[in-house]
C-alpha positions in Angstrom: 159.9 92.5 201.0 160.9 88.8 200.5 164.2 88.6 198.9 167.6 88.1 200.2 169.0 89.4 203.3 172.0 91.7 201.2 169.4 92.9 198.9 167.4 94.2 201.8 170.2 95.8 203.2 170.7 97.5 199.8 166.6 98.5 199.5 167.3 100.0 203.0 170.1 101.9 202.1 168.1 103.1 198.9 164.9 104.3 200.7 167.0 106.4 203.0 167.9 108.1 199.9 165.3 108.5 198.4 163.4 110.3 201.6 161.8 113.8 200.9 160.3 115.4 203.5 159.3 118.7 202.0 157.6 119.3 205.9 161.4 118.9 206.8 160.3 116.6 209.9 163.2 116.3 212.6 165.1 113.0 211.7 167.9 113.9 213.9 169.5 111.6 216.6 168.0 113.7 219.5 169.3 111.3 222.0 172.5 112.2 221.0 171.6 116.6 221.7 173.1 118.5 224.4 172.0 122.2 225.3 175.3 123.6 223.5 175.0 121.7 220.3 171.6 122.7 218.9 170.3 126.1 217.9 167.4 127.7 216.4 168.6 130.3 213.4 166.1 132.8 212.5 167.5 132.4 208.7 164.7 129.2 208.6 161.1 129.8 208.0 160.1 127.4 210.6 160.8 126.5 213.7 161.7 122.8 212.7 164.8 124.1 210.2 167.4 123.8 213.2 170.9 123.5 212.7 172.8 120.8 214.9 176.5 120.1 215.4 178.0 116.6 216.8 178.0 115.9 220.7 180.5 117.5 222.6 181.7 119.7 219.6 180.7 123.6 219.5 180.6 126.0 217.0 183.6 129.1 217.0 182.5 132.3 217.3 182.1 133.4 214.1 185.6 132.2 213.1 184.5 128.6 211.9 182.0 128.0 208.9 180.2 124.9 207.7 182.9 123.6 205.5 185.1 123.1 208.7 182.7 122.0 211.0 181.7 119.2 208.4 185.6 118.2 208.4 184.4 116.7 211.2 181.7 114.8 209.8 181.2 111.6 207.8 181.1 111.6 204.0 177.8 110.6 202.5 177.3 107.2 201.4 175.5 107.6 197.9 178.2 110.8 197.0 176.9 112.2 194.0 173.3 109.6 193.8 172.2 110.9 197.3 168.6 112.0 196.6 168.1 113.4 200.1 166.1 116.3 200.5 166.1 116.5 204.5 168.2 119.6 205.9 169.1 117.4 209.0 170.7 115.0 206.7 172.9 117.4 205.5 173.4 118.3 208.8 174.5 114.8 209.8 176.8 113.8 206.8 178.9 115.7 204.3 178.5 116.2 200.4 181.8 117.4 199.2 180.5 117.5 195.7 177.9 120.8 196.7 179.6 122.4 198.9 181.7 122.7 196.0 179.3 123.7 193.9 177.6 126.1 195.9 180.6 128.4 196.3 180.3 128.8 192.3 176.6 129.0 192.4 174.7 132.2 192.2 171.4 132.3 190.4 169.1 130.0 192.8 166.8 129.1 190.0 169.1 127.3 188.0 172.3 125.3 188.4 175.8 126.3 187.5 176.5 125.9 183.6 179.5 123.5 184.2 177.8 121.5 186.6 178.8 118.0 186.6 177.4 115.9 183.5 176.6 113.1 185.7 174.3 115.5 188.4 172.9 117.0 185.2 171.5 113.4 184.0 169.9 111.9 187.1 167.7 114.4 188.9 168.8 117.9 188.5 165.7 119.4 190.5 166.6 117.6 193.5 170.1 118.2 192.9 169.5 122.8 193.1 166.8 121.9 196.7 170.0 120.2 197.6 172.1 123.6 196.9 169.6 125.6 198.5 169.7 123.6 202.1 173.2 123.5 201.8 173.5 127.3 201.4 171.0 127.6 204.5 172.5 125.8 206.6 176.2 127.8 205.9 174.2 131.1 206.9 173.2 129.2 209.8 177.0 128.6 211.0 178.1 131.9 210.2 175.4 134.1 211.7 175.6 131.8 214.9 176.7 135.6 217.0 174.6 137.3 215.7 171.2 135.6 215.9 171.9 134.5 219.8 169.5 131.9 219.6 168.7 130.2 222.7 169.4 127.2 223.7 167.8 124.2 224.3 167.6 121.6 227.2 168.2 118.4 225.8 170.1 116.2 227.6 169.5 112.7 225.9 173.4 111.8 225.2 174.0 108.7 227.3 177.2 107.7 226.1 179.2 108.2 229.3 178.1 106.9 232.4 178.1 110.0 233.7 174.7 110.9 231.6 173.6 107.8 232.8 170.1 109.3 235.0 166.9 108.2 235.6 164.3 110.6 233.2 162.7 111.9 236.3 166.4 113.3 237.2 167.0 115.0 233.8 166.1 118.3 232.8 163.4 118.2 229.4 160.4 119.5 227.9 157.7 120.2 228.5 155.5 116.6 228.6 152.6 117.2 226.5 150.7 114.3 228.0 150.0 116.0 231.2 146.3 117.3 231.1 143.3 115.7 230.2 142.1 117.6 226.7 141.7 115.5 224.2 143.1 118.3 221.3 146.8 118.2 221.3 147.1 121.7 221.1 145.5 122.2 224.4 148.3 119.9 225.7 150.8 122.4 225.1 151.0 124.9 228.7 154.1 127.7 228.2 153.4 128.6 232.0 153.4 124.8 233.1 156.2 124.4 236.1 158.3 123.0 233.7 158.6 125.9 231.6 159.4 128.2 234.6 162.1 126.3 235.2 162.8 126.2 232.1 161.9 129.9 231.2 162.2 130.9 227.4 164.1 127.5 226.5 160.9 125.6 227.7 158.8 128.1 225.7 161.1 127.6 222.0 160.5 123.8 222.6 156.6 124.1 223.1 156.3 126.0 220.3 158.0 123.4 217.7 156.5 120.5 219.5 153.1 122.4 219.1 153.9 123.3 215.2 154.8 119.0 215.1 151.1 118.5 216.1 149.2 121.4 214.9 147.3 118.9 212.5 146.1 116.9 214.9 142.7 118.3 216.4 140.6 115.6 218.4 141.9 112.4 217.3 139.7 110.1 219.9 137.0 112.2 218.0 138.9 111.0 214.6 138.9 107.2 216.1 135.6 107.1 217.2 134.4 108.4 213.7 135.7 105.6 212.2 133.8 102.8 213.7 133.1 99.6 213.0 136.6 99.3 211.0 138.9 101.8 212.2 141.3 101.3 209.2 143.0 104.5 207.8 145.7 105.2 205.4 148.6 107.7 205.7 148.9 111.3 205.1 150.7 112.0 201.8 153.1 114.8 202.3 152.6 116.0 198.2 148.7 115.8 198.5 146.4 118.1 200.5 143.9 116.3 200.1 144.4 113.4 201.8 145.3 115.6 204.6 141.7 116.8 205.0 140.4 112.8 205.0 138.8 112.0 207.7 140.3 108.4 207.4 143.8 109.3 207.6 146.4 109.4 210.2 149.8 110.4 210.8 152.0 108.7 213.5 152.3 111.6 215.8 148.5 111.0 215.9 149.1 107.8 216.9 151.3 109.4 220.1 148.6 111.6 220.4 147.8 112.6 224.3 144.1 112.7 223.6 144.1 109.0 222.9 145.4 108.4 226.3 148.3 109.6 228.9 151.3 107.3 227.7 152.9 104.8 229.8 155.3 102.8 227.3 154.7 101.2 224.0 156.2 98.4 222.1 157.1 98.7 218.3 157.9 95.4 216.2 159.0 96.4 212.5 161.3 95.6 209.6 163.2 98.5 208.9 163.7 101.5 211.5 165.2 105.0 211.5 165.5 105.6 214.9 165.8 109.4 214.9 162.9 109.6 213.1 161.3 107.9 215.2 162.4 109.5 218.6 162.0 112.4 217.3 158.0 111.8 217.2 158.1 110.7 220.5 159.6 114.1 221.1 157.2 116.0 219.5 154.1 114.6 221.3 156.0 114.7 224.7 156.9 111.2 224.6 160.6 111.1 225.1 161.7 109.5 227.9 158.6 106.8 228.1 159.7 103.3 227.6 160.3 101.9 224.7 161.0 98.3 223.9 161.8 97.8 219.8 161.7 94.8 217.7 163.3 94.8 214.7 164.8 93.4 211.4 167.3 95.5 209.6 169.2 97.9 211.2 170.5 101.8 210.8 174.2 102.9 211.9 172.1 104.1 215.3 170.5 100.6 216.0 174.0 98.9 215.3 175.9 101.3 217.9 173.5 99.9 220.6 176.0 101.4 223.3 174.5 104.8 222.4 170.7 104.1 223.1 169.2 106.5 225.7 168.1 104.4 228.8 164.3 104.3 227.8 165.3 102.1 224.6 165.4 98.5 224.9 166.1 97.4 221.0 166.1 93.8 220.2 167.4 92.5 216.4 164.8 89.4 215.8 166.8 87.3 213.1 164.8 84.3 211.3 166.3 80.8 210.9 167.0 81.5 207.0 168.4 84.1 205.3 165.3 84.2 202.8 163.3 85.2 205.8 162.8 88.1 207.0 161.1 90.4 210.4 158.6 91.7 208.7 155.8 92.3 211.3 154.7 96.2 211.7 152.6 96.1 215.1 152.3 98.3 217.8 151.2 97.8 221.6 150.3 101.0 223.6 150.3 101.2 227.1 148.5 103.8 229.2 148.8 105.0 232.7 145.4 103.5 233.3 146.5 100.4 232.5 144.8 100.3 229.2 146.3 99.1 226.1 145.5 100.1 222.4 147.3 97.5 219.6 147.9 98.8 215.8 148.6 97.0 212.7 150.4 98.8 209.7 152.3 98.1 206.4 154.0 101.0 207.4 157.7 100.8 208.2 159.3 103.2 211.3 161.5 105.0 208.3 160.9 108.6 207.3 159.9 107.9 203.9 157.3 105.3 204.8 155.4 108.1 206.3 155.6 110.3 203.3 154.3 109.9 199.7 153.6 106.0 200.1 150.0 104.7 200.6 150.1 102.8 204.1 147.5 101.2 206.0 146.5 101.0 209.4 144.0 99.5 211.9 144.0 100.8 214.7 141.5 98.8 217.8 139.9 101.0 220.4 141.1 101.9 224.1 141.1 98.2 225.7 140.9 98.6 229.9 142.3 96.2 232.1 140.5 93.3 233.6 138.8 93.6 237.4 141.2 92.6 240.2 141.4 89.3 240.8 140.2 87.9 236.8 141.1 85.3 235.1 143.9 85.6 232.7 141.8 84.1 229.8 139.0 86.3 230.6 138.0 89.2 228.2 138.8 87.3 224.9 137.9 89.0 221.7 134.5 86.8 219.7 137.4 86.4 217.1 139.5 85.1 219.4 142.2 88.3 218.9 143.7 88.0 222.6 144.6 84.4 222.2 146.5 84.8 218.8 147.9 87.8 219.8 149.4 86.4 222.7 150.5 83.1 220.9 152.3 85.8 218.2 154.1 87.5 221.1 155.2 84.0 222.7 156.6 82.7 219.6 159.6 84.9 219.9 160.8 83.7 223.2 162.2 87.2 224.5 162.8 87.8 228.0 162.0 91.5 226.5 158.4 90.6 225.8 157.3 89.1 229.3 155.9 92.2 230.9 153.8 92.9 227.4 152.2 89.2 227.3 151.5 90.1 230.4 150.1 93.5 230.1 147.9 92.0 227.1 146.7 89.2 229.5 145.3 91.7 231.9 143.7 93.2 228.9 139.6 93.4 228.4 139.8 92.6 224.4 136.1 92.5 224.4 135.5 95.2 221.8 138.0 94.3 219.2 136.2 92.8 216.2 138.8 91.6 213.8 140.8 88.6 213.4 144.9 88.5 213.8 146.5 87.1 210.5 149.9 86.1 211.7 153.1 84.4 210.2 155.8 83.2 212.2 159.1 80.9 210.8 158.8 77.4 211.0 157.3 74.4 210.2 154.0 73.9 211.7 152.3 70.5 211.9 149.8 68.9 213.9 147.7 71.4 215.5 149.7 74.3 215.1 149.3 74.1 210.8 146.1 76.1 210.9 147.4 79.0 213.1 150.1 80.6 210.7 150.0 82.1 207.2 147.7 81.0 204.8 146.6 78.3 206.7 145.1 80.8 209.4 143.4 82.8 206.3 141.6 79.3 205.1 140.6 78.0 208.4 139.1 81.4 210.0 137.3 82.1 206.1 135.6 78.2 206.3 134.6 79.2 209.9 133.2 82.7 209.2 132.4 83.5 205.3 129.2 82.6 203.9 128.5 81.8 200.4 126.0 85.0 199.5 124.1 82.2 197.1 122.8 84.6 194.6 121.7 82.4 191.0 122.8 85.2 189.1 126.2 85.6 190.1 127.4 82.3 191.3 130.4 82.3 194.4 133.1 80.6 192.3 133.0 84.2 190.3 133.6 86.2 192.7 137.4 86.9 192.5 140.2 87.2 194.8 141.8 90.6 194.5 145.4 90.6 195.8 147.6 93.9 196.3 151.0 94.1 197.5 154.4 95.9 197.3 156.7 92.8 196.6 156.6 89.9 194.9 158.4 86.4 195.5 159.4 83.5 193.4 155.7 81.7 192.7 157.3 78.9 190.2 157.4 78.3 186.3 153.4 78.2 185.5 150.4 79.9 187.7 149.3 76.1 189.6 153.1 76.3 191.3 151.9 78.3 194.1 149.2 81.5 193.6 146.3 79.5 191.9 147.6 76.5 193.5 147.1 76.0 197.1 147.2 80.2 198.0 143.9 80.4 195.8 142.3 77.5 197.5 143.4 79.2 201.1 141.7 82.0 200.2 138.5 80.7 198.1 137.2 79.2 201.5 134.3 78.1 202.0 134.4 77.4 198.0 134.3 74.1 197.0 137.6 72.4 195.9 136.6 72.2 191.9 135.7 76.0 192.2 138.6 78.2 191.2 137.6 82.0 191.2 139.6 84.3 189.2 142.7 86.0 190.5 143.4 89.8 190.3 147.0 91.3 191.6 147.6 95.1 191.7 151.0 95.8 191.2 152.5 99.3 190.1 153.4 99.4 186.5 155.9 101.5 185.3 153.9 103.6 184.1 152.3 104.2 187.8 155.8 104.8 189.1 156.5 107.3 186.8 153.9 109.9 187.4 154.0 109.4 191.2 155.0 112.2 193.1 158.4 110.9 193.6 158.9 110.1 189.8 160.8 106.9 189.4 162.0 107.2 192.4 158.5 106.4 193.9 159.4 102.7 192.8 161.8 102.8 196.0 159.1 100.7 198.0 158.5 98.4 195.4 161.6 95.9 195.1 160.4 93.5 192.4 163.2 92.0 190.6 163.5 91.8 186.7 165.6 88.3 186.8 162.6 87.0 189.1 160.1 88.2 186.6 162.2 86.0 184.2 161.2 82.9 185.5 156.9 83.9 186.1 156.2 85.4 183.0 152.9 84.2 183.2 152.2 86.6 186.0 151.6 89.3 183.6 148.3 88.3 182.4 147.1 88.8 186.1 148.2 92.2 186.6 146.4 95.1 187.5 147.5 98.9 187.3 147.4 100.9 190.6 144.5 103.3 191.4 143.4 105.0 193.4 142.0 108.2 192.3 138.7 108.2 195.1 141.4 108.3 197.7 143.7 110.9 196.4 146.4 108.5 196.0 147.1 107.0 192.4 150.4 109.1 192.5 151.4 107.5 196.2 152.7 104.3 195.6 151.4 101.3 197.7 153.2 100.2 200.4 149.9 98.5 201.5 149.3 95.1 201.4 145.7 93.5 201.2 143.5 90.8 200.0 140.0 90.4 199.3 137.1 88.2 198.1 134.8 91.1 195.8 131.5 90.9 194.1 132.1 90.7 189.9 130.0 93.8 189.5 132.4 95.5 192.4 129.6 96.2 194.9 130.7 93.9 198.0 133.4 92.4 199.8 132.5 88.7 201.6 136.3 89.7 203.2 139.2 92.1 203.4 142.8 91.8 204.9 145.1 94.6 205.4 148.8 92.5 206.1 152.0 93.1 206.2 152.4 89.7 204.1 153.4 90.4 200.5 152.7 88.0 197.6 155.5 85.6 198.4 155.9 81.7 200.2 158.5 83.2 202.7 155.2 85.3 203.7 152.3 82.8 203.4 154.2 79.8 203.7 154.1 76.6 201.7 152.9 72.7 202.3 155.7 70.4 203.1 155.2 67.3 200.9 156.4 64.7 203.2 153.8 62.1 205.2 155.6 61.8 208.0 154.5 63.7 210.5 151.6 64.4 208.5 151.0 67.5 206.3 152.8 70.5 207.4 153.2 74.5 206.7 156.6 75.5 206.1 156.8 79.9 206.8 160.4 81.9 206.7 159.3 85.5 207.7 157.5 87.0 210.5 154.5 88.6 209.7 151.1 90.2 210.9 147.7 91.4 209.6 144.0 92.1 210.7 141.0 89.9 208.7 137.7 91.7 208.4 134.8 89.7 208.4 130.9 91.1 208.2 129.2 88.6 210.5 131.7 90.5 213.3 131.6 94.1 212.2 128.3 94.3 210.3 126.0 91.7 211.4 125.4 90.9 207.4 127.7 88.2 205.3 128.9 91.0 203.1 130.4 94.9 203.2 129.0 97.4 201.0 131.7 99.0 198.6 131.0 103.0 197.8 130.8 102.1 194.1 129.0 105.3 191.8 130.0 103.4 188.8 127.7 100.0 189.2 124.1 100.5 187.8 121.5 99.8 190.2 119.9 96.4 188.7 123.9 95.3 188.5 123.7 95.8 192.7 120.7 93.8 193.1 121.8 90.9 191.2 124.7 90.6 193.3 123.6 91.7 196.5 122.2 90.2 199.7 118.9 91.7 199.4 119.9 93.3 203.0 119.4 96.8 203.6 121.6 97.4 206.8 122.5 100.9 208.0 125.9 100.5 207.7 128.6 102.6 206.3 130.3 101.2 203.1 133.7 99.6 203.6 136.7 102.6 202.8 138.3 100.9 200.2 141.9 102.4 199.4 141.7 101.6 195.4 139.4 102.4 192.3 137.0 100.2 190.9 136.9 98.8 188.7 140.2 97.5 188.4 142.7 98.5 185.7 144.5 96.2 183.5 148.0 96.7 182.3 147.9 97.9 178.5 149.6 96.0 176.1 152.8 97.7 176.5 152.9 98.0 180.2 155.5 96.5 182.3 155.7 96.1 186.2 158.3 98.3 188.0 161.6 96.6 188.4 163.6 97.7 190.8 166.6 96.9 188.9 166.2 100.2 187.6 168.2 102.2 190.3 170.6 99.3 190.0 171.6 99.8 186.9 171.2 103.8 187.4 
């Protein structure tokens, strides 16, 4: 997202919103959950529909219902536009409008006949789900007595100083990542010694923690399968299909105690729900392991930093202009073995990211610590990975991030065979102008690409395929910026005279609409009509979203890649999944100045992973999995190598899509005007 710091606030506010979780994940602030505020009702159909009341405050006896207890709670923001569909939400805030509604309400297929004319036009579906958890979670209240659920040990609160222990003194799960099978569910022991202490409260929290993971199987198995890229997309909560791919992944997997027993791990990100995301650490027995967070936009929990639990070191990174933005999505892992594992997403640590929205991720192997004694610049990466990661880290200047340079100094990155695409704000001359943004992407493609030199289908016509969520100011005509000096980044080792063609993918309308969010799919997508205004031209480069091979035309991209492809759609001389949308704040910009020399000028923080064949494939192309190209059409374009290799897992159809005549992009100005 590159746009201005209010409006991000506002896109924040909106993809809360618009967050369906139909699995009904916990997004609850369970550092905040004390034995006698949460209980399980046996009214829900799964163990995960709990019902929770505010710290220190207990249910009556019967005597108090929800409408009372929710007195107590804080009006939703969005009143009558709330699109939520989590229970916990409801939980958390209060909708005066339903509970209204729902005493009036009888026939749970439809709404009530006088039903606001306003609810009526937006999104009445969502509008009777919304009745339904409301009437739920009222049974919940009121049979409280007489379900005598049990209660569960969670003593996270750390408001007082009081609560102020060490994990090893506090009483809590059981931890999943004790044991050495590589299948979550065989991480799960009801008679471990915790749960004997615990007894039948132990036993309620293993089986919801198991239920969390039951999808995992062997993920090491999973990683190892996925060799030589290890790239996967995210699970799509409306599509079973994609849960059956063996190149998709969920972030519990990520947590998973088969990919290692975990020591403490660092998250850097844009936007954050942190419930959400302690509540997977919870679920893969995770809770009280360190965990240091890097940030850019804050929730209410993040701004109420008194109230983190003591594993939680959170750190708001704020860049030097307000048209910049944190917008790095990395992960560092640390094991108990001393190992480290580092991910790369376009996923952010929100609820919804993680739902019907096509993600990326690459995720590098197990990487063991150096011998005793080793050099700290020993076990470099043959793309150099260790050094820029560590030059990444280091440009933040954060007491907070000593001990993980260091941890990734001690780190054999020997096996990693991909190349760190970073961004980082400033203005880089000298030396330092080829290690940020598209300066990076230029210098590492002249380095590593090789011109495949086939007569029939010449390298200047091989295009350069761009595919993003958000889209910046580029200038009046198409020269300003993308086929300006972006296109010659990226056309490396081209010569300077040779401009391929450009190809974006960005969701039309149309896409949006027949997602399965419905317009509200277009939450992720924060394009601005009044922008458009200014770059008409863009249109006749745009490219409708599909991807129909991967189950996922209907889950709108929150992935963000580039690529150099074959014309007849065969090969890829490159590919890089980023976090770096089409935008200058993102890829930077050449000062004009000659004094100190020519320079890069970048606003936002950003990160990606560049995949080049020499490393991963020994050859100067991938294969693409293309059914549609004729055989004489792949040997005109190919490299006459016959490598047994699998094909690169492209996440959209090919061959690309135009827009239609009467196709539009999504503009997010739609819920504005809503």
């Amino acid at each position: 997202m590159e746009m201005g710091s209010c409006f991000v606030l506002s896109c924040n506010r909106l993809l809360a919103a618009a967050s369906k979780s139909r699995s009904v994940k916990r997004n609850v602030k369970l550092y905040e959950i004390s034995a006698k505020d949460l209980h399980v009702s046996k009214q829900t159909r799964s163990p995960f529909k709990m019902a929770f009341n505010r710290p220190g405050k207990r249910l009556s006896d019967g005597a108090e219902n929800l409408s009372s207890v929710k007195k107590r709670h804080q009006e939703c923001q969005f009143g009558k536009k709330c699109f939520r569909k989590n229970p916990s939400h409801f939980v958390e805030f209060d909708h005066l409008h339903l509970n209204e509604i729902v005493l009036r309400w009888h026939d749970e297929k439809s709404l009530p006949p006088d039903l606001d004319p306003e609810l009526k036009r937006t999104a009445p579906s969502i509008v009777l789900e919304q009745l339904k958890i409301v009437r739920s979670l009222q049974c919940a209240v009121i049979n409280k007595d007489s379900e005598q659920p049990n209660l569960v040990h969670s003593s996270l609160h750390t408001s007082s100083a009081s609560d102020d222990l060490k994990p090893t003194q506090r009483q809590r799960p059981t931890d999943v990542s004790k044991g050495s099978s590589s299948k979550t569910t065989g991480s799960f022991d009801d008679s471990s010694e915790e749960g004997e202490r615990s007894g039948n409260n132990s036993s309620s929290l293993v089986k919801m923690m198991k239920e969390a993971t039951k999808h995992h199987g062997d993920v090491q198995a999973k990683l190892d399968a996925s060799a030589p890229y290890f790239f996967f997309l995210t699970a799509i909560t409306d599509c079973r299909e994609t849960h059956q791919e063996p190149l998709t992944i969920t972030f519990t997997e990520l947590l998973d105690p088969g990919l290692g027993e975990l020591q403490s791990s660092l998250q850097i990100n844009f936007m954050v729900e942190l419930g959400w995301l302690l509540a997977q650490y919870f679920y893969t027995g995770n809770r009280y392991k360190p965990l240091t967070l890097l940030y850019g936009v804050e929730d209410d929990d993040l701004r109420e930093g008194k109230k983190l639990p003591n594993n939680v070191t959170a750190v708001k990174v704020k860049p030097p202009t307000a048209f910049g933005h944190h917008h790095t999505k990395m992960s560092v892992l640390a094991y108990k073995d001393s190992s480290i594992r580092v991910v790369v997403s376009t996923a952010n640590l929100v609820e919804s990211d993680w739902e019907n929205r096509t993600q990326g991720l690459w995720v590098s192997p197990k990487l063991p610590p150096l011998p005793p004694g080793a050099d700290t610049l020993a076990g470099e990466s043959p793309t150099q990975f260790k050094a820029d990661l560590l030059r990444y880290l280091s440009a933040y200047r954060l007491p907070q991030l000593q001990e993980w340079i260091g941890r990734v100094q001690r780190a054999d990155f020997t096996a990693i065979r991909v190349c760190l695409v970073a961004s980082v704000p400033g203005t880089h001359f000298g030396p330092d102008f080829t290690l940020w943004g598209q300066s990076r992407l230029n210098s590492l493609l002249k380095s590593h690409v090789i011109d495949p030199k086939q007569p029939l289908v010449p390298w200047k016509r091989w295009p350069i395929v761009g595919q993003f969520s958000s889209i910046g100011s580029l200038g009046p005509d198409p020269n300003s910026w993308v086929c300006g000096e972006l296109r010659a980044s990226m056309s490396a080792p081209s010569k300077p005279l040779e401009e391929p063609p450009i190809k974006l993918i960005y969701p039309s309308l149309a896409n949006v609409k027949g997602s399965h969010d419905g317009l509200l799919g277009g939450a992720c997508l924060p394009y601005q009509k009044k922008v458009h205004e200014k770059q008409t031209w863009l249109r006749n480069y745009l490219f409708q979203w599909q991807s129909n091979g991967r189950f996922r035309t209907r889950a709108m991209p929150h992935i963000k890649s580039y690529a150099r492809m074959s014309p007849c759609c065969s090969y890829l001389s490159w590919f890089l999944l980023t976090s770096a949308n089409l935008s200058k704040a993102a890829w930077g910009t050449e000062t004009k100045s000659t004094l100190p020399g020519r320079g890069l000028r970048i606003l936002s923080y950003e990160a990606g992973v560049l995949f080049l064949p020499n490393f991963l494939v020994e050859d100067n192309v991938f294969k693409l999995e293309n059914t549609r190209t004729s055989k004489k059409e792949k040997i005109q374009c190919g490299t006459g190598k016959c490598e047994d290799y699998a094909p690169f897992p492209l996440h959209y159809d090919l061959p690309l899509q135009p827009y239609n005549s009467e196709d539009t992009p999504f503009f997010y100005d739609i819920f504005k005007d809503s």
